[in-house]
N, CA, C and O of each residue as an XYZ file, in Angstrom:
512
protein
N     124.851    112.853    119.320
C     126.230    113.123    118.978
C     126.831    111.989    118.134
O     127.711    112.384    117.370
N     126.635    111.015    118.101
C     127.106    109.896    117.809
C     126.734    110.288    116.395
O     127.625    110.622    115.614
N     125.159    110.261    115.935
C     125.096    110.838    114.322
C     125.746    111.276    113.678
O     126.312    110.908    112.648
N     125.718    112.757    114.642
C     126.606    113.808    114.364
C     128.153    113.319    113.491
O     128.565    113.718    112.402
N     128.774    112.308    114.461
C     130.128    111.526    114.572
C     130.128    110.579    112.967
O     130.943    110.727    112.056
N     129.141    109.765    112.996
C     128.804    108.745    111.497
C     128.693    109.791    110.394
O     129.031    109.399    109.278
N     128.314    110.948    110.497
C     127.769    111.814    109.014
C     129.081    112.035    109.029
O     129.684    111.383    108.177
N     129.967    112.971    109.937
C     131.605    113.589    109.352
C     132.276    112.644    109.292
O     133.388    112.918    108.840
N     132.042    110.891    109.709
C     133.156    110.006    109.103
C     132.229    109.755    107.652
O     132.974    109.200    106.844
N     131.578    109.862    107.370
C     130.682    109.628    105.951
C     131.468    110.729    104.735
O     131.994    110.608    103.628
N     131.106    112.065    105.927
C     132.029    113.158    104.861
C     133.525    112.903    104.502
O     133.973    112.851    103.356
N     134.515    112.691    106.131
C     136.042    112.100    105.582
C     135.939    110.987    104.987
O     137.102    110.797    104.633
N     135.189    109.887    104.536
C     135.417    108.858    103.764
C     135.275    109.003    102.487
O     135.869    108.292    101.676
N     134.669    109.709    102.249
C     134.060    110.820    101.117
C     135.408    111.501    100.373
O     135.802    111.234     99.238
N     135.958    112.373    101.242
C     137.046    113.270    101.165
C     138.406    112.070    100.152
O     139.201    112.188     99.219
N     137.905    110.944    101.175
C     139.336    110.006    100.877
C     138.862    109.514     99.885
O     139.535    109.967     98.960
N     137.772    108.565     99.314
C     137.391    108.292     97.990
C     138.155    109.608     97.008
O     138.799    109.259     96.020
N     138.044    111.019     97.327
C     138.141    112.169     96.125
C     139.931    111.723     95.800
O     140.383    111.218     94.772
N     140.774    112.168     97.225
C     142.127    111.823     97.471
C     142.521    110.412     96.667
O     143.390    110.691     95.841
N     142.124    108.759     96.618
C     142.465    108.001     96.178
C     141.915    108.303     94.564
O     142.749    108.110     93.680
N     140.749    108.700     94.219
C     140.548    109.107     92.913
C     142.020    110.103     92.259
O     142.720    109.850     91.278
N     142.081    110.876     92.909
C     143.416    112.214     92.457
C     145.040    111.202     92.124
O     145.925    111.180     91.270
N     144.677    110.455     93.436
C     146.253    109.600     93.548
C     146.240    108.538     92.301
O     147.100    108.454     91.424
N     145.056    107.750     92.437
C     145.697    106.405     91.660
C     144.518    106.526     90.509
O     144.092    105.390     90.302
N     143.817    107.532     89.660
C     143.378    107.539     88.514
C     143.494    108.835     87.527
O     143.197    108.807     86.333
N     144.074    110.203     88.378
C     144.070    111.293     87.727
C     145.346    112.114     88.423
O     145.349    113.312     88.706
N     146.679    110.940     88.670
C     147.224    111.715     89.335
C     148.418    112.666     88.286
O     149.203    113.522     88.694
N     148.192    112.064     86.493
C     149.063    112.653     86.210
C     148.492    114.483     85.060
O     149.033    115.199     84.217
N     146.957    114.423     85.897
C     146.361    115.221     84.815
C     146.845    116.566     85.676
O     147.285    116.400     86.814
N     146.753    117.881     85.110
C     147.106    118.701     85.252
C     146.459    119.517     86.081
O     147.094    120.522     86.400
N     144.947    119.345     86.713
C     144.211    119.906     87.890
C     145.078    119.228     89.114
O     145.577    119.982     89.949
N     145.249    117.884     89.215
C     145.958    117.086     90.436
C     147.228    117.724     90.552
O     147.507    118.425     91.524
N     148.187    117.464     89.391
C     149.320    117.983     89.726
C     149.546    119.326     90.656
O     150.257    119.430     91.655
N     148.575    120.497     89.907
C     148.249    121.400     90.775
C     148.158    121.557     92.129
O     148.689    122.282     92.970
N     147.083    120.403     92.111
C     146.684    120.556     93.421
C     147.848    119.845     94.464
O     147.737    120.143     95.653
N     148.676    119.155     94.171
C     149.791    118.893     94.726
C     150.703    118.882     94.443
O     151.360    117.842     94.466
N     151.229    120.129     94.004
C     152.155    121.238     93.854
C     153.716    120.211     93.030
O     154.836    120.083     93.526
N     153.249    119.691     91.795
C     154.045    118.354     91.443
C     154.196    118.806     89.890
O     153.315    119.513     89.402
N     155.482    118.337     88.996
C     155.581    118.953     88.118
C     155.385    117.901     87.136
O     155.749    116.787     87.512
N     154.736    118.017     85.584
C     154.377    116.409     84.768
C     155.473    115.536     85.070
O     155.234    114.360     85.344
N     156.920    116.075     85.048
C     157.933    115.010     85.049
C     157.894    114.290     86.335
O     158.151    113.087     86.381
N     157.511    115.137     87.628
C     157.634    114.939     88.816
C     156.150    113.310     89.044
O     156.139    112.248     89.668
N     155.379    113.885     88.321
C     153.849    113.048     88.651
C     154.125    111.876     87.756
O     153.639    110.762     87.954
N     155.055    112.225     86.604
C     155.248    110.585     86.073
C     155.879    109.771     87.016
O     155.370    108.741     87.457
N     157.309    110.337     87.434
C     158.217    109.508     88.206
C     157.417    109.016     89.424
O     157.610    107.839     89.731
N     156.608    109.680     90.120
C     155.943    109.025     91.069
C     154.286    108.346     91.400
O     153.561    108.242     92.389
N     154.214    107.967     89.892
C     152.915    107.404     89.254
C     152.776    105.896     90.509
O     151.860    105.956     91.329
N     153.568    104.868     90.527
C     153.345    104.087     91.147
C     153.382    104.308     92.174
O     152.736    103.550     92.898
N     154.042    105.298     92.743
C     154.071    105.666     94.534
C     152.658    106.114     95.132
O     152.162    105.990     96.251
N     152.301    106.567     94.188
C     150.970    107.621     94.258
C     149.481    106.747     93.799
O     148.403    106.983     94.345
N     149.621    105.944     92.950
C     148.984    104.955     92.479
C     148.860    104.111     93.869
O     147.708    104.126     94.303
N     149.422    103.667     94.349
C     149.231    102.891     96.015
C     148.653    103.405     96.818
O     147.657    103.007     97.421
N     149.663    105.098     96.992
C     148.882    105.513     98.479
C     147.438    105.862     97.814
O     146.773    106.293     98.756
N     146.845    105.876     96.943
C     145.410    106.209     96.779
C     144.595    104.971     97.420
O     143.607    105.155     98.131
N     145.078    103.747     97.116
C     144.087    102.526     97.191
C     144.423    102.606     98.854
O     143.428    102.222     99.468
N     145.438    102.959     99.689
C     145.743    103.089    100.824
C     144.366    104.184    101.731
O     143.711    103.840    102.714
N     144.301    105.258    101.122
C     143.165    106.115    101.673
C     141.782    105.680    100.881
O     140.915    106.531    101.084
N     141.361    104.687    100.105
C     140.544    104.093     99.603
C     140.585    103.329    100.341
O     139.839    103.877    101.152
N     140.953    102.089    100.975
C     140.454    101.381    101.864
C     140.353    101.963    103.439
O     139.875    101.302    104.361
N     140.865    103.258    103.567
C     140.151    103.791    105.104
C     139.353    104.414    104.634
O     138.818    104.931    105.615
N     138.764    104.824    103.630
C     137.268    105.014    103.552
C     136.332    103.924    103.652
O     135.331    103.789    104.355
N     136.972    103.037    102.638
C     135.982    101.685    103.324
C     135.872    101.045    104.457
O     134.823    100.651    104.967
N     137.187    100.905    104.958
C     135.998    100.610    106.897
C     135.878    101.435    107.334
O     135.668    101.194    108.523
N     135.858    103.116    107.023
C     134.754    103.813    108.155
C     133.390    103.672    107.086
O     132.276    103.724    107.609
N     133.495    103.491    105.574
C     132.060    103.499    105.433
C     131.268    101.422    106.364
O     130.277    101.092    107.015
N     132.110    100.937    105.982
C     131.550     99.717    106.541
C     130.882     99.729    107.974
O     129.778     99.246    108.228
N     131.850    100.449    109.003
C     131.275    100.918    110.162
C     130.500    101.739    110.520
O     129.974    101.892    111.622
N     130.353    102.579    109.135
C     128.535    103.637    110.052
C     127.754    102.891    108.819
O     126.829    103.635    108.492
N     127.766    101.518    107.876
C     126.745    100.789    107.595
C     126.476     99.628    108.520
O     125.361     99.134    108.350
N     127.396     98.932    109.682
C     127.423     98.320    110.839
C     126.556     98.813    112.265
O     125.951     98.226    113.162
N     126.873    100.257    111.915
C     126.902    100.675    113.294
C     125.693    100.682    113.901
O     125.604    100.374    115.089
N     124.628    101.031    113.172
C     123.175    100.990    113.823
C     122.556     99.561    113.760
O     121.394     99.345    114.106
N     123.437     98.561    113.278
C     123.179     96.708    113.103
C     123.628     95.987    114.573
O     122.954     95.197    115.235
N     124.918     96.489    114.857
C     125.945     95.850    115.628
C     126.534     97.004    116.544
O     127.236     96.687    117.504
N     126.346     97.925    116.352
C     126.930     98.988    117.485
C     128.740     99.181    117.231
O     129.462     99.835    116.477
N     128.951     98.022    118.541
C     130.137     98.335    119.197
C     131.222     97.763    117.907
O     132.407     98.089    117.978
N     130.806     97.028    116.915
C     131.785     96.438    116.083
C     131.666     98.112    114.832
O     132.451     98.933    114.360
N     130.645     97.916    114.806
C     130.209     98.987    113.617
C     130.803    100.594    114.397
O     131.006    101.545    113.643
N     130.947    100.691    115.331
C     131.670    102.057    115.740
C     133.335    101.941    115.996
O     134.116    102.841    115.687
N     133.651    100.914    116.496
C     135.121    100.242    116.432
C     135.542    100.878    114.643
O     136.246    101.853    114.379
N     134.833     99.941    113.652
C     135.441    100.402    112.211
C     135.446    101.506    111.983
O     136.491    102.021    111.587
N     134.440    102.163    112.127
C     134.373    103.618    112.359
C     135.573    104.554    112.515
O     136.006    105.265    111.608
N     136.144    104.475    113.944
C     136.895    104.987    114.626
C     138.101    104.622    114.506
O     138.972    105.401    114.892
N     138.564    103.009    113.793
C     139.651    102.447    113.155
C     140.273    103.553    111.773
O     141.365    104.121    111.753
N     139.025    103.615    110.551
C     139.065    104.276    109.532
C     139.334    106.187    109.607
O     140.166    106.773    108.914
N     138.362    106.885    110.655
C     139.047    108.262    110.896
C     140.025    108.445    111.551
O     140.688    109.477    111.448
N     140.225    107.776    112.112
C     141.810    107.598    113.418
C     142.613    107.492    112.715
O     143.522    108.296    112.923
N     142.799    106.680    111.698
C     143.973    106.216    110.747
C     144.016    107.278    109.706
O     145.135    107.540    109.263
N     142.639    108.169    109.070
C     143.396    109.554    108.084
C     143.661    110.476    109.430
O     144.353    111.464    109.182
N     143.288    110.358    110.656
C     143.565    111.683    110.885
C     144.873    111.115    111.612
O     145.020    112.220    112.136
N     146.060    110.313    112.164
C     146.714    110.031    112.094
C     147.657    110.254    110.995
O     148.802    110.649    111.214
N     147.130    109.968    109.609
C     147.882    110.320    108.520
C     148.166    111.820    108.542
O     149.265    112.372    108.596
N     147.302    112.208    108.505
C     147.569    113.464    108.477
C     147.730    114.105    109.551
O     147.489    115.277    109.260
N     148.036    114.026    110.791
C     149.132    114.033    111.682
C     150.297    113.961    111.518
O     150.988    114.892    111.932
N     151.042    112.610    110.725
C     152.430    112.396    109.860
C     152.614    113.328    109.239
O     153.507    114.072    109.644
N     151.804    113.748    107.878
C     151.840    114.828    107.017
C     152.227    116.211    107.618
O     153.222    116.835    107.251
N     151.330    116.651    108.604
C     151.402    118.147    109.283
C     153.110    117.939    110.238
O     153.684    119.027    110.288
N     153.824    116.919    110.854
C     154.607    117.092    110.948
C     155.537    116.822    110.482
O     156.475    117.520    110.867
N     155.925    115.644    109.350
C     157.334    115.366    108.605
C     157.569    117.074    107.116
O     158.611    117.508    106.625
N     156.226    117.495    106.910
C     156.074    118.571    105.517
C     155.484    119.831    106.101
O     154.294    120.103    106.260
N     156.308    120.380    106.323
C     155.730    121.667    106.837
C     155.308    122.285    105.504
O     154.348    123.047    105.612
N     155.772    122.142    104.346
C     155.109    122.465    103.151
C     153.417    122.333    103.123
O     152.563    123.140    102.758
N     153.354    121.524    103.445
C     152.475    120.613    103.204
C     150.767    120.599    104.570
O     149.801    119.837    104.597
N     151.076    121.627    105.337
C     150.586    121.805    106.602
C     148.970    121.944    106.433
O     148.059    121.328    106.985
N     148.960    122.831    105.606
C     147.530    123.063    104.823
C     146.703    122.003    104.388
O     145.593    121.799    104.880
N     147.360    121.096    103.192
C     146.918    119.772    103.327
C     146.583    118.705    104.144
O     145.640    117.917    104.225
N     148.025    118.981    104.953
C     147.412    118.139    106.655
C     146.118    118.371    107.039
O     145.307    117.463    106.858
N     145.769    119.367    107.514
C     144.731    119.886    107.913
C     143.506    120.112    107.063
O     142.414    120.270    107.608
N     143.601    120.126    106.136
C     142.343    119.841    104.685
C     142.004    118.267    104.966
O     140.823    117.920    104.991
N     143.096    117.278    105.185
C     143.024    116.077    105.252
C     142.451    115.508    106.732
O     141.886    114.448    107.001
N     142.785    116.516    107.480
C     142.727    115.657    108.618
C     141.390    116.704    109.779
O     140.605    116.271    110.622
N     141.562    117.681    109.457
C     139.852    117.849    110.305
C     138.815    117.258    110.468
O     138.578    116.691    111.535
N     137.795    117.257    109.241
C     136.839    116.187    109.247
C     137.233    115.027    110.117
O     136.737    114.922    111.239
N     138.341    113.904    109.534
C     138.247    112.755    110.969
C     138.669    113.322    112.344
O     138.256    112.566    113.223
N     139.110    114.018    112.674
C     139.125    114.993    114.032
C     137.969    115.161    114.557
O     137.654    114.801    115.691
N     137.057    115.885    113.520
C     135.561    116.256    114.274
C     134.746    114.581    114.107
O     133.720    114.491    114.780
N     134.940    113.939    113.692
C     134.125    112.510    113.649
C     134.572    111.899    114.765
O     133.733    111.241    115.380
N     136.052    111.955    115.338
C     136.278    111.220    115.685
C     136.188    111.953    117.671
O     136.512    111.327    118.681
N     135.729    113.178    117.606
C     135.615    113.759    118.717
C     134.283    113.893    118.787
O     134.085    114.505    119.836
N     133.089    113.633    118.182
C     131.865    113.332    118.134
C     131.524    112.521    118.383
O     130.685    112.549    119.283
N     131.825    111.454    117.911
C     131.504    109.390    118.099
C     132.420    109.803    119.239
O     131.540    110.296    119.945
N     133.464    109.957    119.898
C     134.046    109.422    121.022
C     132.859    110.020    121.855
O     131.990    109.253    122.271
N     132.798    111.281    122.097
C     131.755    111.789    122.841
C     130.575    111.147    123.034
O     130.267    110.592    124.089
N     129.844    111.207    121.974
C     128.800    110.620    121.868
C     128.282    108.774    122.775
O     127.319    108.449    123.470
N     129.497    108.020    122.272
C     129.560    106.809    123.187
C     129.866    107.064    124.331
O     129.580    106.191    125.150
N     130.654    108.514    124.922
C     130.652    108.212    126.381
C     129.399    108.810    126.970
O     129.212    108.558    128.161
N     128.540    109.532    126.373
C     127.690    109.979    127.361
C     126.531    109.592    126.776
O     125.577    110.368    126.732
N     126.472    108.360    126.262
C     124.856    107.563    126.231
C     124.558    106.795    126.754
O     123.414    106.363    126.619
């Protein structure tokens, strides 16, 4: 189970690399805008807002990737980052699903994967 747990934080870290790519390098092209329902004038004005939160879900991809490259070295430190990095998007997107009800779909695009990682690795460490 624990595998199981490292591959879907591999996939949400994955997910969040795509998300910080959309936010802070292609957020004013016209597939992104789309995809978050934002209008050119709207994606200029919030170029720097959006430009941040990308490097923001770019570095919780990097400590859950740091922690399932830890985890079979060091274990308990390398599953800690792990569980730091999906806890924190699926937390985010917890915020998301309740301040934007617009936005609910995305929550949940965003935030499953660390849900199932993070209910796999928990599992997994308790019953080994």
């Amino acid at each position: 189970m624990i595998i199981v747990g490292l591959v879907l934080a591999a996939l949400a870290a994955l997910l969040h690399v795509y998300i910080f790519y959309m936010e802070s390098v292609a957020w004013t092209a016209p597939r992104t805008r789309k995809t978050f329902g934002i209008s050119a004038e709207g994606a200029e004005a919030t170029k720097e807002l959006a430009f941040n939160q990308g490097f923001y879900n770019l570095f919780l991809a990097i400590v859950a990737g740091v922690g399932i490259v830890l985890a079979p070295i060091v274990g308990g430190v390398g599953h800690a980052l792990v569980l730091a990095g999906v806890g924190s998007m699926l937390a985010a997107a917890l915020v998301l699903f309740v301040s934007s009800p617009r936005k609910r779909r995305a929550a949940v695009t965003q935030g499953a994967i660390p849900l199932l990682a993070v209910l796999a690795l928990t599992f997994g460490l308790l019953l080994r």
